[in-house]
C-alpha positions in Angstrom: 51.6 -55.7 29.4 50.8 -54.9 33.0 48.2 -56.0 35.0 44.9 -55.0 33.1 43.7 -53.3 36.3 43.0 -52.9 39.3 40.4 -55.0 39.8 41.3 -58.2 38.4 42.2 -61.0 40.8 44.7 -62.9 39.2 46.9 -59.2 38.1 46.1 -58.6 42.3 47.5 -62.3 43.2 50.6 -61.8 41.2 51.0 -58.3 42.4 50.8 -60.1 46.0 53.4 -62.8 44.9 55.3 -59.8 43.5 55.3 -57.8 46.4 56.5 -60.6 49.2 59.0 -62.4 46.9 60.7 -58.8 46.4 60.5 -58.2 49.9 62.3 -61.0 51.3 64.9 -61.4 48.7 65.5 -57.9 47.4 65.3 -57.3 43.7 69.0 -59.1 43.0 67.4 -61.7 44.9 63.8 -62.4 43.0 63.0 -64.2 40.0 60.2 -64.9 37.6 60.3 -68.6 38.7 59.7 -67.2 42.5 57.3 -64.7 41.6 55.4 -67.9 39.7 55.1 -70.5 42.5 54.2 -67.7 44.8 51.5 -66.9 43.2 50.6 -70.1 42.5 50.6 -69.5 38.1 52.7 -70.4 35.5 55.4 -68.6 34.1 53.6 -68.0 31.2 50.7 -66.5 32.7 52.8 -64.0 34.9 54.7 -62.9 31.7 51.5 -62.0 30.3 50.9 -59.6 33.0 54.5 -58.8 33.6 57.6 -58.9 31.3 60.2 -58.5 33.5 61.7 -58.1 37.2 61.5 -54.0 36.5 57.6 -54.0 34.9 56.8 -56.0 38.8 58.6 -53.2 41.2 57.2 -50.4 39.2 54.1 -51.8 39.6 54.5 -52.3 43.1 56.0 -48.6 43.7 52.9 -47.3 41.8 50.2 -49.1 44.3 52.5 -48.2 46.9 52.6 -44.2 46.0 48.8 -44.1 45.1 48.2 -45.3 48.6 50.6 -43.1 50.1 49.2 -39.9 48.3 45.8 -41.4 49.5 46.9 -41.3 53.3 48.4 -37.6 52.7 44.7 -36.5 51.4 43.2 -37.7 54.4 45.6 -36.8 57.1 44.9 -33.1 55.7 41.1 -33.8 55.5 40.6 -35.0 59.2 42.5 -32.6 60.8 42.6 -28.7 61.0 45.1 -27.6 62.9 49.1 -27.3 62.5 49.6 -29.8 64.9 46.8 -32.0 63.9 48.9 -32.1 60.4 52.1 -32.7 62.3 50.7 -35.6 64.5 49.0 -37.2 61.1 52.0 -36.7 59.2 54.2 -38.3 61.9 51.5 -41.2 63.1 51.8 -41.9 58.8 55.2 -43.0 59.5 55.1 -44.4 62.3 52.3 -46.8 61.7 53.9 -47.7 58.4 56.9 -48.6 59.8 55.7 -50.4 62.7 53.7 -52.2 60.9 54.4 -52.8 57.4 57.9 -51.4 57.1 58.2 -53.7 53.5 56.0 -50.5 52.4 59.4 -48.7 52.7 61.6 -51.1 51.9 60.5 -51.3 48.4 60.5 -48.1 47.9 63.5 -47.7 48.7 64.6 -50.7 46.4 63.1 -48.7 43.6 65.6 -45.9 44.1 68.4 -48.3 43.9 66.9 -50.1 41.3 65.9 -46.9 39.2 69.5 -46.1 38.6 69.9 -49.0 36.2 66.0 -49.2 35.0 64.5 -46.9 32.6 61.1 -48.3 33.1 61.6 -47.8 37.4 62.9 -44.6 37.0 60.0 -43.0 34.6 57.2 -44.4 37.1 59.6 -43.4 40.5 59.8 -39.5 38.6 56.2 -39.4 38.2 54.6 -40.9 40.8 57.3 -39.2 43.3 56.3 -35.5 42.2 52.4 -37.0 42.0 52.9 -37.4 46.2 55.0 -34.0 46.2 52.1 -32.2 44.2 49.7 -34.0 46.7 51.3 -32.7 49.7 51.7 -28.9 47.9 47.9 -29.1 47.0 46.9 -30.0 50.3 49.7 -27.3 51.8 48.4 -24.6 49.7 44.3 -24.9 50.9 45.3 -24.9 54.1 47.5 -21.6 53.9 44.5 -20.2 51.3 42.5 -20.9 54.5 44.9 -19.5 57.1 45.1 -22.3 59.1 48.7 -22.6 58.3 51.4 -19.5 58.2 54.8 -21.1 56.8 58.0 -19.3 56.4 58.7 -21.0 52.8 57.1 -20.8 49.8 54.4 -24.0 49.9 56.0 -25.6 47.2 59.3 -25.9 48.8 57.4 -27.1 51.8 56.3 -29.6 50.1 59.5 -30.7 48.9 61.0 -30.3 52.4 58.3 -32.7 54.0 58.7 -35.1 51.6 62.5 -35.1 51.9 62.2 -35.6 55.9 59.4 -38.1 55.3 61.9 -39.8 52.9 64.4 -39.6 55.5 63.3 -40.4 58.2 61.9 -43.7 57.0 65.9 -44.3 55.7 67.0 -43.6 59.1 64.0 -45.9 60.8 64.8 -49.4 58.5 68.8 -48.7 58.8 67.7 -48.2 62.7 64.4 -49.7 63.3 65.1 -49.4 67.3 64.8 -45.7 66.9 60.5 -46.3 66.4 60.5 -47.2 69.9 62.4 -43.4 71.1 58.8 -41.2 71.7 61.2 -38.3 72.1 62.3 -38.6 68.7 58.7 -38.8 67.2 57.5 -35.8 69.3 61.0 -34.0 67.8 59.4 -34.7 64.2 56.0 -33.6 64.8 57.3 -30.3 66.5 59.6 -29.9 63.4 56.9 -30.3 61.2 54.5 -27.5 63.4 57.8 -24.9 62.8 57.7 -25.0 59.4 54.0 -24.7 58.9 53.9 -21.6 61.3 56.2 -19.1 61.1 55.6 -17.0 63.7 54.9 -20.5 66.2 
């Protein structure tokens, strides 16, 4: 059935269990019986909450996008400037995978995952253009308040950002040495600065 919300500490303690067991053993790699003694319940209890292996990682890739879209909103809210969006954008990712680079690694589990799951694929497709609508929202007050001057239309912007946020973050868990190379996060930021301004 799901967990009944957000605020309930055992659905939360599962979600936990959930969200470590699928982290260290991959989604091949977790079962209900791991999930269970993580979390410290009985099977039966976490079936009530979850029925299967693909009800937990959408759950977990839900949370995980709802905080994301979250982060977007507020880089766009504390800064004003193209380069204060670039720097947030890129400090996102960097702190993420720094220091909770699971955050990505699930996600990108989902993807895999979401090729043989009906269930992870629905909730991947709507929460993925949930962040990409996010990101367009935030795009298009900015360029409604001229602070911005991009070359693209904003809702291929949006797109594009998402796809080098998405990218990047590939490149940075198949490479995690490449989070310590400052030229390469000052390459991103300056990307991100070109295709906000136009005429930059």
């Amino acid at each position: 059935m799901g967990p009944a919300s957000n605020t309930d500490p055992k659905a939360q303690k599962i979600l936990v269990a959930v969200r470590t067991i699928l982290a260290q053993n991959g989604y091949m790699g977790t079962t209900i019986s791991l999930v269970a003694k993580e979390a410290g319940v009985s099977r039966g209890l976490l079936h009530y909450y979850f029925k299967n292996k693909d009800e937990m990682l959408a759950q977990v890739i839900k949370e995980n996008m709802e905080v994301s879209i979250t982060m977007i909103a507020f880089v766009f809210e504390q800064h004003h400037t193209p380069q204060g969006y670039a720097k947030g954008i890129t400090e996102l990712l960097r702190g993420v995978m720094e220091n909770d680079p699971d955050f990505l690694s699930l996600f990108f589990e989902g993807f895999a995952v979401a090729r043989h799951s009906k269930i992870v694929n629905q909730e991947l497709a709507m929460l993925y253009g949930k962040f990409r609508n996010a990101l367009e929202t935030c795009l298009k007050k900015a360029e409604a308040r001229q602070i911005i001057h991009p070359g693209l239309p904003v809702e291929a912007l949006a797109a594009i950002i998402t796809g080098m946020i998405d990218g990047m973050g590939l490149q940075l868990l198949t490479e995690p040495d490449l989070s310590q190379n400052l030229i390469l996060w000052e390459s991103i930021e300056t990307a991100i600065v070109d295709l906000l301004c136009k005429d930059r």
